[in-house]
Backbone as CSV, one residue per row, in Angstrom:
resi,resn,N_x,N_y,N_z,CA_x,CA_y,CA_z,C_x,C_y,C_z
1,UNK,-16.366,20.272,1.113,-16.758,19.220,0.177,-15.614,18.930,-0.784
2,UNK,-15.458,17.774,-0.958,-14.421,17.099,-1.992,-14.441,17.791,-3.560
3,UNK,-13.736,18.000,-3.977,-14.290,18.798,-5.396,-14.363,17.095,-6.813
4,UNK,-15.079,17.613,-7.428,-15.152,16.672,-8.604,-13.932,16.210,-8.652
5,UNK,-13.561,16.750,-8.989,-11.622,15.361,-9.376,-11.601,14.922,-8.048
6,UNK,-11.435,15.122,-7.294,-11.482,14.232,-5.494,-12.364,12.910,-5.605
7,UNK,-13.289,13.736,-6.247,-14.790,12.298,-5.643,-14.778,11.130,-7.057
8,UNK,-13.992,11.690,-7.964,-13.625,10.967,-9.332,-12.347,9.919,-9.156
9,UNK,-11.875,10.822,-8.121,-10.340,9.830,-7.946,-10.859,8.447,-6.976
10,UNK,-11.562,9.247,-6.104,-11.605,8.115,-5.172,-12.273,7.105,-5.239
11,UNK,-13.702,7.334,-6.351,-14.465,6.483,-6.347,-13.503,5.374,-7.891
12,UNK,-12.515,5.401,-8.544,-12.026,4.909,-9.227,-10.862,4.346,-8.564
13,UNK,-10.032,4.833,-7.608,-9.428,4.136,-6.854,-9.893,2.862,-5.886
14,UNK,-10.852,3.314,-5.381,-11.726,2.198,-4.697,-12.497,1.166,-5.573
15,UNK,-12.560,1.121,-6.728,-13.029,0.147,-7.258,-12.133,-0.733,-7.686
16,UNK,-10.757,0.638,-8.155,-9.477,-0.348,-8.269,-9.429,-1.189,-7.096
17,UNK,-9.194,-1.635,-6.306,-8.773,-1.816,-5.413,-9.540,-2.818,-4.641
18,UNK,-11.107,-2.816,-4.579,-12.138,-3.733,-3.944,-12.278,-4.773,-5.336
19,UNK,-11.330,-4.543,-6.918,-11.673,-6.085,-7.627,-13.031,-5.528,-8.715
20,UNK,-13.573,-4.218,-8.071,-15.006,-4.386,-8.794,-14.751,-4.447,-10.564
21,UNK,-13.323,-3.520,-10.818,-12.878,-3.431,-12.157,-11.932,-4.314,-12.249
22,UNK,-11.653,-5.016,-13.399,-10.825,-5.871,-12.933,-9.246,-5.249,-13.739
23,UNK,-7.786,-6.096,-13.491,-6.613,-6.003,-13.930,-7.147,-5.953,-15.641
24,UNK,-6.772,-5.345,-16.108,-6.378,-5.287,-17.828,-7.975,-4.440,-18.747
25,UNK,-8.811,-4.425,-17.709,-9.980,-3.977,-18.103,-9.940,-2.090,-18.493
26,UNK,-10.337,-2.172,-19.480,-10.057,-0.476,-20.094,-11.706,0.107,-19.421
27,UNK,-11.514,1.759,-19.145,-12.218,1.782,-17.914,-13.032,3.597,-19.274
28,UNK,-14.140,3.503,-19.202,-14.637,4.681,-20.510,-15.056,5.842,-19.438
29,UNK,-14.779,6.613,-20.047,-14.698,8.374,-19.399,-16.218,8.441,-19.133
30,UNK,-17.028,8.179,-20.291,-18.462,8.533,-20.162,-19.249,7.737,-19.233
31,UNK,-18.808,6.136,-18.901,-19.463,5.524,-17.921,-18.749,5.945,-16.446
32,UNK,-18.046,6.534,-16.503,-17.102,7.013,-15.161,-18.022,8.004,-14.527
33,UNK,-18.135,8.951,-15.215,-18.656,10.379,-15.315,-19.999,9.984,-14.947
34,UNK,-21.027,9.281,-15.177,-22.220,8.669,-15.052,-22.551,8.469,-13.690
35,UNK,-21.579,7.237,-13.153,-21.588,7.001,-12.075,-20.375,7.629,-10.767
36,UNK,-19.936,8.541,-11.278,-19.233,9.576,-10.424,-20.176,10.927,-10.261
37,UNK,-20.952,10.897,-11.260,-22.083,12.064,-11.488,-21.174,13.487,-11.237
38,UNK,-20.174,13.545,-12.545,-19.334,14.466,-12.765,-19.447,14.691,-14.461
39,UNK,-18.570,16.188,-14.858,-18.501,15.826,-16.009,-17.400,15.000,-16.706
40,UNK,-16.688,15.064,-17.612,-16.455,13.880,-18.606,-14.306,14.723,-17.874
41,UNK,-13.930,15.798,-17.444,-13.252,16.656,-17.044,-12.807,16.240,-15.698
42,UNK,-13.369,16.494,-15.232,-13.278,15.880,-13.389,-12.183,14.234,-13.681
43,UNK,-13.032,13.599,-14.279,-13.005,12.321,-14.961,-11.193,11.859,-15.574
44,UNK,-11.012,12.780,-16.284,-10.008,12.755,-17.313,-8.983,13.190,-16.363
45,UNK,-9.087,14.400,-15.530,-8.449,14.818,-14.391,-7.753,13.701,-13.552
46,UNK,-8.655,12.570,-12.768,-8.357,12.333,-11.857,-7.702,10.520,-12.501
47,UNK,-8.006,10.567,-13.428,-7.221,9.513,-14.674,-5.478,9.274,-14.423
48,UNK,-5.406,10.947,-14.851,-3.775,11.591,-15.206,-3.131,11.175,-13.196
49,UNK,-3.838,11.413,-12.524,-3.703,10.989,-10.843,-2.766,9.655,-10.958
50,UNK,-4.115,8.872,-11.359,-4.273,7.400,-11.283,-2.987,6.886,-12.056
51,UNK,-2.626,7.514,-12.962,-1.494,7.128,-13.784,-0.015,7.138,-13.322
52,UNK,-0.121,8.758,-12.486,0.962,9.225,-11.979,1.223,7.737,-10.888
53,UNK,0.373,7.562,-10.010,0.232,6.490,-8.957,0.171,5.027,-9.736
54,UNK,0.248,4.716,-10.825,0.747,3.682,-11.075,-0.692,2.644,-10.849
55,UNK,-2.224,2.697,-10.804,-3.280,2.392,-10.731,-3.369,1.926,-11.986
56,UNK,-3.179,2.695,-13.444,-3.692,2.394,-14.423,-2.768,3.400,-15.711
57,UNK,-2.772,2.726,-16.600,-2.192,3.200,-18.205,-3.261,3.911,-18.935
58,UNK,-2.347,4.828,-19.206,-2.927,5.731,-20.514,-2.399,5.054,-21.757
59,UNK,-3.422,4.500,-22.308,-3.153,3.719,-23.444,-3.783,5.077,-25.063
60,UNK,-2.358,4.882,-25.401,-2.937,6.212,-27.185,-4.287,5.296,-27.893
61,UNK,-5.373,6.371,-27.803,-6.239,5.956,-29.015,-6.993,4.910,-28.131
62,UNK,-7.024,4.418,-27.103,-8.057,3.741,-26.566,-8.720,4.079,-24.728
63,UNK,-7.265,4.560,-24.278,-7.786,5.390,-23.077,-6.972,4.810,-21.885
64,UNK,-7.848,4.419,-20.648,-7.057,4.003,-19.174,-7.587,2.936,-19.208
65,UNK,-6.085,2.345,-18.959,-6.661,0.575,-18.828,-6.278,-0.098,-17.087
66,UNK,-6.857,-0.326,-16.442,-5.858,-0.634,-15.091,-4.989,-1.463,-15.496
67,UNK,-4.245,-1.233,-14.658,-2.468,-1.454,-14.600,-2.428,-3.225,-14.216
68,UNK,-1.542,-4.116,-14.730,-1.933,-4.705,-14.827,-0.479,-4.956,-13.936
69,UNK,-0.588,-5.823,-12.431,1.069,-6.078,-11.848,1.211,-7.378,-12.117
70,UNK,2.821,-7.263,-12.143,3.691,-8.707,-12.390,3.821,-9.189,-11.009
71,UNK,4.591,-10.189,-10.869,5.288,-10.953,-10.139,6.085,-10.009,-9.894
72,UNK,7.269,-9.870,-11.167,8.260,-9.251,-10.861,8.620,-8.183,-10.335
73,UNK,7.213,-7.366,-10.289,7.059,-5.643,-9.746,6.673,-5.986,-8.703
74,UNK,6.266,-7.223,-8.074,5.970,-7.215,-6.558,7.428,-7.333,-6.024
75,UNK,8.076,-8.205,-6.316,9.325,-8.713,-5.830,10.284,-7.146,-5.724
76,UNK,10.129,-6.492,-6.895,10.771,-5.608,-6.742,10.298,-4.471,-5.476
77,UNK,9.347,-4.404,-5.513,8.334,-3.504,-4.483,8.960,-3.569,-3.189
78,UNK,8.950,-5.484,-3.178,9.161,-5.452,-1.643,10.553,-5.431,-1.473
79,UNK,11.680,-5.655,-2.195,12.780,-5.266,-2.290,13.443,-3.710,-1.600
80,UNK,12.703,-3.163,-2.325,12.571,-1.856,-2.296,11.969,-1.206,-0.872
81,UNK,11.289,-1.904,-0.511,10.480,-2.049,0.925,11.713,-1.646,1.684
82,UNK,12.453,-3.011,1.323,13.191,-3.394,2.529,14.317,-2.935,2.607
83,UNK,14.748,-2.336,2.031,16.473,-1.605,1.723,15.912,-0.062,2.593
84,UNK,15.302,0.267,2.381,14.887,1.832,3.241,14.469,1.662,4.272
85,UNK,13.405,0.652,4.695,12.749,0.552,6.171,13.780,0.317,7.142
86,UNK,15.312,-0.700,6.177,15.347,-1.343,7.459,16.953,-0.415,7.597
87,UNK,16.951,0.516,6.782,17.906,1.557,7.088,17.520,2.764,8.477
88,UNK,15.985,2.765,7.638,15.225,3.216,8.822,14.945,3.048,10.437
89,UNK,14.896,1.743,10.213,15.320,0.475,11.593,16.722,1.246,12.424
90,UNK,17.668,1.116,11.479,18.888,0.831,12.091,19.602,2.409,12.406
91,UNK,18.823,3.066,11.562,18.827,4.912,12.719,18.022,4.625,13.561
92,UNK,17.098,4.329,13.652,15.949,4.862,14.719,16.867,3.858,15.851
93,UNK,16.938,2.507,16.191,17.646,2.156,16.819,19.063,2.689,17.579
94,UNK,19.987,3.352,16.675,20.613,3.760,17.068,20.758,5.071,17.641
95,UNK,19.729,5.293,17.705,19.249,6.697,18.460,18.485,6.429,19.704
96,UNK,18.089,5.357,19.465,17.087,4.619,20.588,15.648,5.584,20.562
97,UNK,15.399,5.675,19.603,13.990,6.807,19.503,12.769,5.945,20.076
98,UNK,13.109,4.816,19.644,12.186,4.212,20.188,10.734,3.633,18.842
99,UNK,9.527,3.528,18.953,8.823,3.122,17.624,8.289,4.290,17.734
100,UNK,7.846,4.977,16.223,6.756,5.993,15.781,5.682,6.444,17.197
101,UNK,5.156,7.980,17.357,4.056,7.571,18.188,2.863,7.294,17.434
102,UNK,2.397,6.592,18.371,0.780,6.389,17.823,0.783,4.791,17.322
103,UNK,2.052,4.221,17.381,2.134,3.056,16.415,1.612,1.533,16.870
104,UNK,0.891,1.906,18.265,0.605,0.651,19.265,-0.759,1.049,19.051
105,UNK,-1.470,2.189,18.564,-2.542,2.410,18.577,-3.373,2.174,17.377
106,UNK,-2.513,2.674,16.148,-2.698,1.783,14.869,-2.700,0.203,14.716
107,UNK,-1.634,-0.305,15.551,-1.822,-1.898,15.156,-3.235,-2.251,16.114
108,UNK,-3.847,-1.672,17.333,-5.114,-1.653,17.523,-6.119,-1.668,16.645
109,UNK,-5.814,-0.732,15.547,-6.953,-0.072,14.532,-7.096,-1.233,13.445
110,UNK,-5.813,-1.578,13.179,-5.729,-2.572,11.903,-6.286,-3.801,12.334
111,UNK,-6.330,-4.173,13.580,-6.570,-5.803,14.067,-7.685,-5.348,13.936
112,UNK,-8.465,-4.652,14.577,-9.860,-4.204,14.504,-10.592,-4.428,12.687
113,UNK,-9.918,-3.342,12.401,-10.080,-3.697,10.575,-9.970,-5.205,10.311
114,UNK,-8.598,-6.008,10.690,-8.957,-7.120,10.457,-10.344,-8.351,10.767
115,UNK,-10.936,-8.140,11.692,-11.200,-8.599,12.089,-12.540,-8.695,11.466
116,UNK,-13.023,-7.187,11.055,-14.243,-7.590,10.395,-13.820,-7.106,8.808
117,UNK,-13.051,-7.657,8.295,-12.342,-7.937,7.184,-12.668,-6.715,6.098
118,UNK,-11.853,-5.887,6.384,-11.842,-4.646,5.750,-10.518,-4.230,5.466
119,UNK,-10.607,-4.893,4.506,-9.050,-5.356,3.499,-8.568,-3.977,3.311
120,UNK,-9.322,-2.881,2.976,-8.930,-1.866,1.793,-8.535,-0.723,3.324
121,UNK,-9.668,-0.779,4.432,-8.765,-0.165,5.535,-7.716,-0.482,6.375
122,UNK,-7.482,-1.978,5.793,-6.629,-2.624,7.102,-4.810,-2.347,5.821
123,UNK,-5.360,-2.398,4.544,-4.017,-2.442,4.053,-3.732,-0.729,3.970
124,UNK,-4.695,0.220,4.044,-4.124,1.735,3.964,-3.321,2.038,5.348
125,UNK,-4.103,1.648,6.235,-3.301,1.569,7.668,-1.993,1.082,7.776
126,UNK,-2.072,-0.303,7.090,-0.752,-1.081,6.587,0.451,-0.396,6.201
127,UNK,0.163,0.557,5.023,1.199,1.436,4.459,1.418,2.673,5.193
128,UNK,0.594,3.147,5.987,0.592,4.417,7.015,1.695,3.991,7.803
129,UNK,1.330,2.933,8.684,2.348,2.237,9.709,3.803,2.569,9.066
130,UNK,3.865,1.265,7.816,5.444,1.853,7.234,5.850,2.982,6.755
131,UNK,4.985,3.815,6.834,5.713,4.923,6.190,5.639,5.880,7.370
132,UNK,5.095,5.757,8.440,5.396,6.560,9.929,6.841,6.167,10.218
133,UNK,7.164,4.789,9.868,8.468,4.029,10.032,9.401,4.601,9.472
134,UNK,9.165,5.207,8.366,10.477,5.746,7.698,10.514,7.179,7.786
135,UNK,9.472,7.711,8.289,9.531,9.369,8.593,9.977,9.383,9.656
136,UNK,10.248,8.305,10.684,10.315,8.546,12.094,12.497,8.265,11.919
137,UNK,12.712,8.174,10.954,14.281,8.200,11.016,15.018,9.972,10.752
138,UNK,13.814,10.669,10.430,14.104,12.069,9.993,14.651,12.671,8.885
139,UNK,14.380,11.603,7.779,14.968,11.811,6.348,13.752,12.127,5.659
140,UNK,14.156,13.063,5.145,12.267,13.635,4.552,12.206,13.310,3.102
141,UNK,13.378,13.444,2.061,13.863,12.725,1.001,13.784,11.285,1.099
142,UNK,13.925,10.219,1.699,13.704,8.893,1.749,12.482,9.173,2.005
143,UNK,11.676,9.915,3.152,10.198,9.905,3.380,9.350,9.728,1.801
144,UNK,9.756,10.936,1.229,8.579,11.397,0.233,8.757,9.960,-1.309
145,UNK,10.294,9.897,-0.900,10.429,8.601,-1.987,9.526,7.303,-1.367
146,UNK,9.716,7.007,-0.531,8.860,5.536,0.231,7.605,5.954,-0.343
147,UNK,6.907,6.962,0.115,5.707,7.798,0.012,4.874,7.596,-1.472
148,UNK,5.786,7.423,-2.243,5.361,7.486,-4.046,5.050,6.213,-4.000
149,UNK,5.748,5.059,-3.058,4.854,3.975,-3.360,3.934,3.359,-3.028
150,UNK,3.051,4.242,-1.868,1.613,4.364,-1.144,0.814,3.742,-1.873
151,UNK,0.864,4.253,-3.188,-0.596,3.491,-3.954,-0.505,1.989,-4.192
152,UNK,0.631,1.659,-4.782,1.369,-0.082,-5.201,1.336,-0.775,-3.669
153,UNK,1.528,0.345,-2.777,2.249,-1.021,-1.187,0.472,-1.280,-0.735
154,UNK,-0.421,-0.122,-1.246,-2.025,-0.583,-0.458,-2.489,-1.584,-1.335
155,UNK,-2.473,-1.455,-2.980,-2.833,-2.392,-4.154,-2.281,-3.681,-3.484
156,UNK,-1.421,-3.843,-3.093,-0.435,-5.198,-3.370,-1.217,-6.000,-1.833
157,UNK,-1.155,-5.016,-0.719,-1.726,-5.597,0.445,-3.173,-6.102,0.142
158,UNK,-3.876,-5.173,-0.545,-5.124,-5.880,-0.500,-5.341,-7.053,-1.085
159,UNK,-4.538,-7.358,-2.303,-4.397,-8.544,-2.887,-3.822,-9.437,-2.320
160,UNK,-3.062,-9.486,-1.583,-2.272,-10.055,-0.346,-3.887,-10.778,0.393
161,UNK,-4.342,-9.742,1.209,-5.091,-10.159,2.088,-6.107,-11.214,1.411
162,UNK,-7.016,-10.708,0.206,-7.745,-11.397,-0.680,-7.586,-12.786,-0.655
163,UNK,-6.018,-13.083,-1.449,-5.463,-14.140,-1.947,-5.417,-15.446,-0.546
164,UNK,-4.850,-14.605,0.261,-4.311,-15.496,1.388,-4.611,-15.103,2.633
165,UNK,-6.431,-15.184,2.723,-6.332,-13.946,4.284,-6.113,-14.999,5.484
166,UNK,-5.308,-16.302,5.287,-5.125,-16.951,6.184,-3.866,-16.231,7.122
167,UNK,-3.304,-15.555,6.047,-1.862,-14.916,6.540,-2.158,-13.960,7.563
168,UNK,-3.530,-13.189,7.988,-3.800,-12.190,8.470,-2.950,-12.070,9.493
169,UNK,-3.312,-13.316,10.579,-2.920,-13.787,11.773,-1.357,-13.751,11.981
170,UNK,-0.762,-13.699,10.666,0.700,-13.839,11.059,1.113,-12.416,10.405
171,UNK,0.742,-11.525,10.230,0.730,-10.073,9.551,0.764,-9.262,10.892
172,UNK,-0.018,-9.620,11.156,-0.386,-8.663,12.970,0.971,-9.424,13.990
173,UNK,1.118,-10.922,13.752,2.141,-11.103,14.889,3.149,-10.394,14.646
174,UNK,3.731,-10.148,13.301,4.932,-9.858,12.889,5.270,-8.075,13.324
175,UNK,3.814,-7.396,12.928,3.849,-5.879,13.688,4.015,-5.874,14.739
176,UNK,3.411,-7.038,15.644,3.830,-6.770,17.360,5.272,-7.070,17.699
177,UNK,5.198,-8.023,16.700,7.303,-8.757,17.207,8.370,-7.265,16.369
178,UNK,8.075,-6.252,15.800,8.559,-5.480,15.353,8.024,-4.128,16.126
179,UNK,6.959,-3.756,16.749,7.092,-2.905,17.940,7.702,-2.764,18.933
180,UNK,7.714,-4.323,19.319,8.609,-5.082,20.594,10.188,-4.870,20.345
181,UNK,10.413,-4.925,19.284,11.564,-5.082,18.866,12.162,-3.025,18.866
182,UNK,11.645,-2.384,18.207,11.393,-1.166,18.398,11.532,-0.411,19.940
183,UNK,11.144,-0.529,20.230,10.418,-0.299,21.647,11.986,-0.934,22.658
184,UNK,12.591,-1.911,22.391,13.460,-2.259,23.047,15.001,-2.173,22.178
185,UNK,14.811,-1.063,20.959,16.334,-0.396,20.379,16.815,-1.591,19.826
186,UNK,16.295,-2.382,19.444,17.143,-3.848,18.884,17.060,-3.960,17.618
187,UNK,17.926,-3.411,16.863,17.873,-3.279,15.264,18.121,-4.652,14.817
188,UNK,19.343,-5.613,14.957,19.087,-6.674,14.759,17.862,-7.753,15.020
189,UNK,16.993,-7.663,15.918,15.601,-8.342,15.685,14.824,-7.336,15.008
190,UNK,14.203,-6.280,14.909,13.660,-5.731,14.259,13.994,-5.716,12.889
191,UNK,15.073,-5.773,12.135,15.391,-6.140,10.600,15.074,-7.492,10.091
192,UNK,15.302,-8.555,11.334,14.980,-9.677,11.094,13.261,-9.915,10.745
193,UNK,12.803,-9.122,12.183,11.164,-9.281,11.627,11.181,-8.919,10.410
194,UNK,11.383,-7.644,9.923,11.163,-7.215,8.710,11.214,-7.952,7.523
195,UNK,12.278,-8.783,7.560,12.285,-9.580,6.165,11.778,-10.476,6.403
196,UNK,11.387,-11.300,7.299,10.237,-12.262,7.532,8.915,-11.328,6.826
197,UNK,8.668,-10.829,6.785,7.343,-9.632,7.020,7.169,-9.185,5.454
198,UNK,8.339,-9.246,4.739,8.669,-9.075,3.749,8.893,-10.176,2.223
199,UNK,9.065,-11.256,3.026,9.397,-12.365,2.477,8.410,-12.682,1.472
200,UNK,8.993,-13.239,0.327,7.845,-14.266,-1.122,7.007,-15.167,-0.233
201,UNK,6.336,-14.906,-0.493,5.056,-16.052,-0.129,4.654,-16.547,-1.357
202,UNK,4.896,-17.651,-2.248,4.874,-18.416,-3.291,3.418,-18.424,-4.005
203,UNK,2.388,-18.447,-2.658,0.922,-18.378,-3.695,0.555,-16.763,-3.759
204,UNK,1.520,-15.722,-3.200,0.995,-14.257,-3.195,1.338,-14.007,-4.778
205,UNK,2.724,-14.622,-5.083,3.343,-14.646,-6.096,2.918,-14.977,-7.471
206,UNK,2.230,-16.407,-7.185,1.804,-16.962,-7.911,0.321,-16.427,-8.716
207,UNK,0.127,-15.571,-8.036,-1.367,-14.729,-8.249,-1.113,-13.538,-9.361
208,UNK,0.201,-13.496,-9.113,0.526,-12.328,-10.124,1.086,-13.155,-11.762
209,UNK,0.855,-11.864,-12.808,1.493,-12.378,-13.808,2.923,-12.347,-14.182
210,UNK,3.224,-12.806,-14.751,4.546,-12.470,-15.731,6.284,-12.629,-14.451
């Protein structure tokens, strides 16, 4: 069984995340605890989590407020995306390793998720995928760094999907044209997908503040 801070984290992460709380909204220990049916500890515990992961601020004298993202922290995000993956790309290529295993079986899982629109599993899968991508170059230091931004790359997808789930359809082509690409050692198309894959999308943008 999950222990209290587990079932505190998750059920506050998942609300982050499905919209139920919204951006800038300060979030009270005692109504947490209520409906986590924990004590006020568990609670405060899995807060300090949420913070570390970049979910939400510890604000002095008033408490956790969710985190509220810019524009500019997306841009940077995916920036950041893309300078490691596609370093990642261009070992794995040159080794000819070939794509992650399992990684034809996940984009199975995610279309599936897509399909009956299960944003919050289709974008955790989302970040699994890339980050199999960057463990599969054998750098365990780039791994665990990509890794820290698990919580921001699932936040950002789901809002992604939300905003614009017209894009779905071209989310999934872009994983297959980057397996394909994988699969046949071609670092130059596979980097290319990537920053397609990666690219500003103006109303994803536009959704964010600042």
């Amino acid at each position: 069984m999950p222990s209290a801070r587990d079932r505190a984290y998750a059920w506050i992460a998942s609300a982050i995340l499905s919209g139920d709380v919204a951006e800038g909204q300060f979030l009270d220990e005692v109504t947490l605890a209520r409906e986590v049916g924990t004590s006020r500890t568990p609670v405060r515990e899995a807060l300090h989590r949420l913070q570390a992961e970049k979910y939400v601020d510890l604000v002095p004298r008033r408490g956790a407020q969710v985190r509220v993202m810019s524009s500019r922290e997306l841009r940077e995000i995916y920036q950041a995306r893309f300078v490691v993956e596609s370093d990642a790309i261009a070992k794995i290529c040159r080794r000819r390793k070939g794509p992650p295993p399992g990684m034809a079986q996940l984009l199975d899982d995610m279309e599936e998720a897509g399909r009956q629109e299960q944003w919050r599993s289709f974008a955790q899968m989302d970040q699994m995928l890339h980050l199999n991508l960057v463990r599969h170059q054998g750098n365990s230091v780039l791994a665990e760094m990509y890794e820290s931004l698990g919580p921001r790359h699932t936040r950002l997808s789901v809002r992604t999907l939300v905003e614009a789930t017209e894009r779905l359809e071209l989310i999934e082509q872009e994983h297959r044209e980057l397996l394909a690409a994988l699969q046949d050692h071609d670092a130059d198309r596979a980097i290319e997908v990537l920053r397609r894959h990666l690219r500003e999308i103006p109303e994803i943008i536009e959704a964010f503040t600042g």
